[in-house]
N, C-alpha and C positions, 0 to 999 in steps of 0.2 A: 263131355259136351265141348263142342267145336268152339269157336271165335263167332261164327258163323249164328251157332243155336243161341249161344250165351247173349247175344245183340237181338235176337229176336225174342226172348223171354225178358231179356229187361225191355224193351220197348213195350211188351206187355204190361209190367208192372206199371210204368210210368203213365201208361194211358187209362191201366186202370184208377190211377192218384189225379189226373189230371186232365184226362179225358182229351186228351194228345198224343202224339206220337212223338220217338226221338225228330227233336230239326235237326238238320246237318252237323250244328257244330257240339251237339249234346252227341250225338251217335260219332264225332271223331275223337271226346273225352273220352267216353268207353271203348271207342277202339285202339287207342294211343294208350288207356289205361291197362289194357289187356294184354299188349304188345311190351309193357313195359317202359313207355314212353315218358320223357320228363314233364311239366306243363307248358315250360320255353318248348319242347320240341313240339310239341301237339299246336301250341300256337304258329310254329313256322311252316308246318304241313296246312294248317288251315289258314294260312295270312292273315292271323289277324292278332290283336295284343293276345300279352300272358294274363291279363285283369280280366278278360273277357273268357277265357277258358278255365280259370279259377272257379269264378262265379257260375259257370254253367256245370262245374263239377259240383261246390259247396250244394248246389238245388236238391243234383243229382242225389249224393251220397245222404242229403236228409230224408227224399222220396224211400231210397232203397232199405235206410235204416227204421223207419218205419213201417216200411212192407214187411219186411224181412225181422222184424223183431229180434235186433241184435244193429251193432252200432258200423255202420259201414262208413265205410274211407279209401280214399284211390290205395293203399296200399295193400287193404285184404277185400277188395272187390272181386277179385276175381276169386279169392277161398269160399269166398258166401256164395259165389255161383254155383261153386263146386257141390257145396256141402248142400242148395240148393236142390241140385240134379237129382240125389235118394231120397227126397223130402217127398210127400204124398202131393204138396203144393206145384211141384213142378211139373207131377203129369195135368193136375189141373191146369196152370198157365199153358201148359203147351197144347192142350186139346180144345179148351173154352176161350172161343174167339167173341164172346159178348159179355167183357168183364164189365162192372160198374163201376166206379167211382168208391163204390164201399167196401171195394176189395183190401180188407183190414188180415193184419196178421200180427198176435200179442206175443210176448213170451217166449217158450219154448214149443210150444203145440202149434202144429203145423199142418192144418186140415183144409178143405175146399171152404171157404164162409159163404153163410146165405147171402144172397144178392138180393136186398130189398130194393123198392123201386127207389132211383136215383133222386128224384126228388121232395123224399123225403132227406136228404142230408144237407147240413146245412156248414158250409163252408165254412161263416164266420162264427159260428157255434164256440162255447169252450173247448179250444184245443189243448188237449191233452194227450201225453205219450206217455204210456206205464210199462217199463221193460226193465228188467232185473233192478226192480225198484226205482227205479228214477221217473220222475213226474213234471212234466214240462209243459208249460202254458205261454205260448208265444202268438195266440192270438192276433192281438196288438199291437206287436211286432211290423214294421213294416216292410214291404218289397220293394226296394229302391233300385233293382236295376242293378247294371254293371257299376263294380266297385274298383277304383282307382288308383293304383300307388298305399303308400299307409302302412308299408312294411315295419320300418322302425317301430312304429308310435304300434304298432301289432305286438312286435315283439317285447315294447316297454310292458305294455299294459298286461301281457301274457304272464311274464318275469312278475309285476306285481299282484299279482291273483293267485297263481300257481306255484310259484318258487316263494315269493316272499309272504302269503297270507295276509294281505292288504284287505281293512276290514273293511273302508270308506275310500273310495274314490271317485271324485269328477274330473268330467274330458267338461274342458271350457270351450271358446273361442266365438269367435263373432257371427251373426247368422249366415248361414247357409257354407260356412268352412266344413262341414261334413262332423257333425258330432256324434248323428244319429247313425251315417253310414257307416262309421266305424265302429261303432257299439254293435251294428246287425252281423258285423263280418267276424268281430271278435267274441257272438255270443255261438256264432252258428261252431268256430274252431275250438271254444273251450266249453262248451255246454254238458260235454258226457263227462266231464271231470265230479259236476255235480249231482247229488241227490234231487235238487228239485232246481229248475230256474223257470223265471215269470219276469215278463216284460208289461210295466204298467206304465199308461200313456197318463200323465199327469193334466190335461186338457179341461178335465172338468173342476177340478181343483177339489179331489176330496180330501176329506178333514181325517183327521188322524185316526179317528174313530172309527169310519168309514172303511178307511185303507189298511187298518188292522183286522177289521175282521171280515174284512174280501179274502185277505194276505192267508188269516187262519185257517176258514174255509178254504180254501187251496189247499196248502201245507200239509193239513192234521187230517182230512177227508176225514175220515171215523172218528177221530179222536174228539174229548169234549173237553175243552179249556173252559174255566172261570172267566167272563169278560167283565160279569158285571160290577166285580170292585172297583171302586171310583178313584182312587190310587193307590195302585200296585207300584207292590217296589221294582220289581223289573218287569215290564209288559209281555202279555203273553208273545208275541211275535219274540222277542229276545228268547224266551224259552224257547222255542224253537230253531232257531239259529244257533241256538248253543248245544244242540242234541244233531241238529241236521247240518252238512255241507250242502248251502241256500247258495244262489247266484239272484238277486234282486235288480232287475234294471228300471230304473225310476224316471222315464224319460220327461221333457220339458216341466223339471219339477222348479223353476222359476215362477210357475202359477200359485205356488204357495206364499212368496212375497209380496211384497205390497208395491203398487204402480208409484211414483211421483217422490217415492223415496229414495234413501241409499241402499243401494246390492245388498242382498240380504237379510231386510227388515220383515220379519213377517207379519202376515195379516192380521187384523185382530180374527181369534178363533184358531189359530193358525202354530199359536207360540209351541202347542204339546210338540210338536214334532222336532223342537230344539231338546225336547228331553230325549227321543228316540234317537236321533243323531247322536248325543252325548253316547249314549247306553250304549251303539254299534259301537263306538270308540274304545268306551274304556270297560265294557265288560266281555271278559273274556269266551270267543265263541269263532267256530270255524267257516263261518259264512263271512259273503262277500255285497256289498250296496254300492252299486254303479250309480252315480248319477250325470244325466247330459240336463242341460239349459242357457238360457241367458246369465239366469243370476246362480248361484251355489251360498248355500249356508256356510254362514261365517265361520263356522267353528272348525270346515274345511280349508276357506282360504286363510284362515290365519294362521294356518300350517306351512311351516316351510321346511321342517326338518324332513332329511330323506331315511333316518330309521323311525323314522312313524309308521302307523298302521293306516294312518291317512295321506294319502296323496292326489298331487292335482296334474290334471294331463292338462296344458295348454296348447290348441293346434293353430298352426298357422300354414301359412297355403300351402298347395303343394310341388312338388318337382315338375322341373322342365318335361321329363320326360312322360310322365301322368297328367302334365295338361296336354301332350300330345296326341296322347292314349284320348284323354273327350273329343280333341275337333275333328279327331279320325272318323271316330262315333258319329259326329255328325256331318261326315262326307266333306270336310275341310282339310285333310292332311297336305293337301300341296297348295294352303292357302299361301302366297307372298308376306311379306315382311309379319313374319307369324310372330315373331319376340317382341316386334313394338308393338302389334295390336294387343296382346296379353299383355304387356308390361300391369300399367296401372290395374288392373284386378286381382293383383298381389294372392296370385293360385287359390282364390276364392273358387273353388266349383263349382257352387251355384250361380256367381255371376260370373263366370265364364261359361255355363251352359246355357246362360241367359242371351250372353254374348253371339256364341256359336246358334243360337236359335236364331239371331238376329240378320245373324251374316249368311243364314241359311235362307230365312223368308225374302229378305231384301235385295241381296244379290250384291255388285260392285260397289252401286251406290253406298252401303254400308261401310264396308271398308274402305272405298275414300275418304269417309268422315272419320274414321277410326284413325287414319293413317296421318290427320290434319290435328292433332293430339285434342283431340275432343274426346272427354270422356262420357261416353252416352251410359245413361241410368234406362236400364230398360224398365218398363211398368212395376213387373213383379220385383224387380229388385229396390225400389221406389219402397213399395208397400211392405216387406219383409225389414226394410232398416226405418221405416215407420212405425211398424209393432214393436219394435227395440226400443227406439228414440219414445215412444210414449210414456215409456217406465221411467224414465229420469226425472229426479230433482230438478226444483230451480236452481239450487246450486251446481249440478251436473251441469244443466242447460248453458248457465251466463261460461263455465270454463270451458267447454266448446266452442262458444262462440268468441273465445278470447283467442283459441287455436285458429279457426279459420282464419282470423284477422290477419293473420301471421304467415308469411313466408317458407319462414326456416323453422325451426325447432325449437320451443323458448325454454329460458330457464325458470324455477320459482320465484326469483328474486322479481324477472318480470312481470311474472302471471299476478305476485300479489302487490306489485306498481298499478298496475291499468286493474285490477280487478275491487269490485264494492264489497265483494263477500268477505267477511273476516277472517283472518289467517287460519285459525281451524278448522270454519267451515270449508273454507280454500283446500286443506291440506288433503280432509275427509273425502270432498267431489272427485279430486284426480284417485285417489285411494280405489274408490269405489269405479271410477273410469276406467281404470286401470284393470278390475276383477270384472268388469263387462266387455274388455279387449276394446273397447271404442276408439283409444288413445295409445300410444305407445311410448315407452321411456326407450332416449336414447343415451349413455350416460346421466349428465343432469337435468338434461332437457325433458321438454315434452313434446309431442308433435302429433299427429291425427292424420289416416290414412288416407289420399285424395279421393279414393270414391265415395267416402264416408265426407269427405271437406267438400266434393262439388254436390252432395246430396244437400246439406243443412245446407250452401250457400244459394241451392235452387227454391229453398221453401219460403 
């Protein structure tokens, strides 16, 4: 099979998954990939970033690894072609020009499948992939689009999952610094490592109970676990984490603590899940619990040792060269004095995508006000550091507002001069300010980032 056949059989597949055709820069992945091409070289044939030819591969390679039941990667995409070609499935692709949407392929059996009618399937349905035993529920998973820079913080988070067996870990950081985009990039490159992975969107805030036996049913399909003893010594999900290599990703699990408190407190009803975090911790099992939020369980941030099996990703903006990679995206690359408009967004991506939306709709007008060191709050980014800021203590609250007051960067000795709260409560607020990224320590000081300082001073 030619260059030639092998781009018109996978445009097959992919239209049968998605009921499209390759675009351009998906058909010059797979031909740059065929070719033997790097992803820098494939993006300089196409003009366009390396983040954006990544991400239209990562799509690709999960479309074809679930056609193709067996796990494809730009490296042996072109053997699965091959091995494709004597498969009974490839005189079907190649002759049946009306595939559906439910053009499935499990396993090792490799047959034409019945084509029921398209609308019975249901896209947002339990997704599930069952191929040489592994079983993966990404559902809930979101599509976020082209993915930015985050090589490092890739390769930490890799190192800690796969080299070091890290049983517990959170990506911190403040809203909208990309905690979720990172989690969908680093599930989609380490996912075949595991036996099962499942992405649970923590939004509705279920209770422990709830979330262990969704977890089991998943996990165990056939199997029957005991749930109903009323306390077990190790819960049934631990038993299975200790038998299975699990990838759990627990996204916005901040919805399990309590609003008006300090970082970490949880809800009443809430407390069991301080036992299941213990148990990932210190009982011994080869599975891995991601979690992204505002707030993280204490018994993670009060971790600081680096041979733990717990560790904490803290991110902070990103590179010069990946806030390039967005304004490009949004038809801004040869804006003018591009470093002082970004300065104060401190490589926040979503409020620099907020930004770039803005300087998109508006036109000049924008960035003269930009350029006049005005730092504009656009709406959503307004309402995103409002759902944060609602969560806070009154004692959070008044040492915020001790920060704004303030210039430069203060020290404790003056925060607990000018402040009413009591030196412990005092110490506790920035502690927990601190594990909500709101504030920042520079040596002894303290200090509060200005988009965060002209937001509270706008309310």
């Amino acid at each position: 099979m030619n260059l030639k056949e092998m781009l018109k059989v996978a445009d097959k597949i992919v239209f049968a998954k998605t009921g499209q055709h390759l675009d351009d820069l998906e058909e010059a992945v797979l031909r740059g990939t065929l070719e033997r091409e790097t992803y820098k070289q494939i993006a300089k044939d196409f003009d366009c970033s390396e983040s954006n030819v990544r991400n239209a591969g990562s799509k690709l390679w999960q479309i074809f690894s679930e056609k193709l039941g067996e796990d494809v990667n730009k490296s042996n995409f072109k053997s699965a072609m091959e091995r494709l070609q004597n498969s009974n499935l490839f005189n079907f692709a190649q002759n049946n020009n009306n595939v559906s949407n439910s053009f499935n392929i499990c396993g090792e059996s490799r047959h034409p499948p019945d084509i029921p009618n398209s609308s019975q399937q249901n896209e947002n349905s339990y997704n599930t992939k069952q191929s040489k035993n592994q079983c993966y529920d990404l559902s809930e998973m979101p599509d976020l689009g082209a993915f930015y820079g985050r090589t490092p913080e890739l390769e930490t988070l890799t190192n800690w999952i796969l080299q070091q067996r890290c049983r517990l870990i959170a990506i911190t950081g403040i809203s909208g610094i990309g905690k979720t985009a990172l989690t969908v990039q680093l599930v989609q490159q380490i996912k075949d490592e595991f036996e099962s992975v499942i992405w649970c969107n923590f939004d509705s805030s279920p209770n422990l109970a709830e979330f262990q036996t969704n977890l089991i049913e998943f996990f165990s399909q056939s199997e029957e676990l005991d749930l109903s003893a009323p306390h077990p010594k190790a819960l049934p999900l631990i038993k299975y984490l200790q038998k299975h290599r699990c990838l759990v990703v627990l996204n916005n699990i901040h919805n399990v603590f309590s609003s008006g408190e300090l970082a970490g407190k949880y809800k009443p009803g809430y407390e069991d899940y301080r036992t299941l975090f213990k148990q990932i911790k210190e009982l011994s099992h080869q599975s891995c619990l991601l979690l992204m939020g505002w707030e993280q369980p204490r018994i993670v941030t009060e971790v600081k040792s680096q041979n733990s099996v717990i560790r904490t990703l803290q991110l902070t903006g990103l590179d010069l060269v990946a806030v390039r990679e967005i304004f490009r995206d949004y038809g801004l690359a040869e804006i003018e004095n591009f470093e002082t408009i970004i300065q104060p967004y401190q490589g926040n991506p979503f409020w620099l995508k907020s930004i770039a939306n803005l300087i998109q709709e508006l036109g000049g007008c924008a960035t003269e006000v930009l350029l006049k060191d005005t730092l504009l709050l656009p709406e959503e980014v307004k309402e995103s550091l409002q759902q944060q800021c609602d969560r806070l203590s009154e004692a959070e609250k008044q040492v915020l507002s001790l920060l704004v007051a303030e210039n430069n960067p203060v020290n404790l000795v003056k925060l607990l001069e000018n402040s009413q709260v009591i030196s412990s409560d005092l110490l506790n607020a920035i502690q927990s300010l601190l594990r909500r990224c709101l504030i920042e320590q520079q040596g002894n000081c303290y200090t509060i980032l200005p988009l965060i300082k002209q937001y509270i001073s706008s309310k």
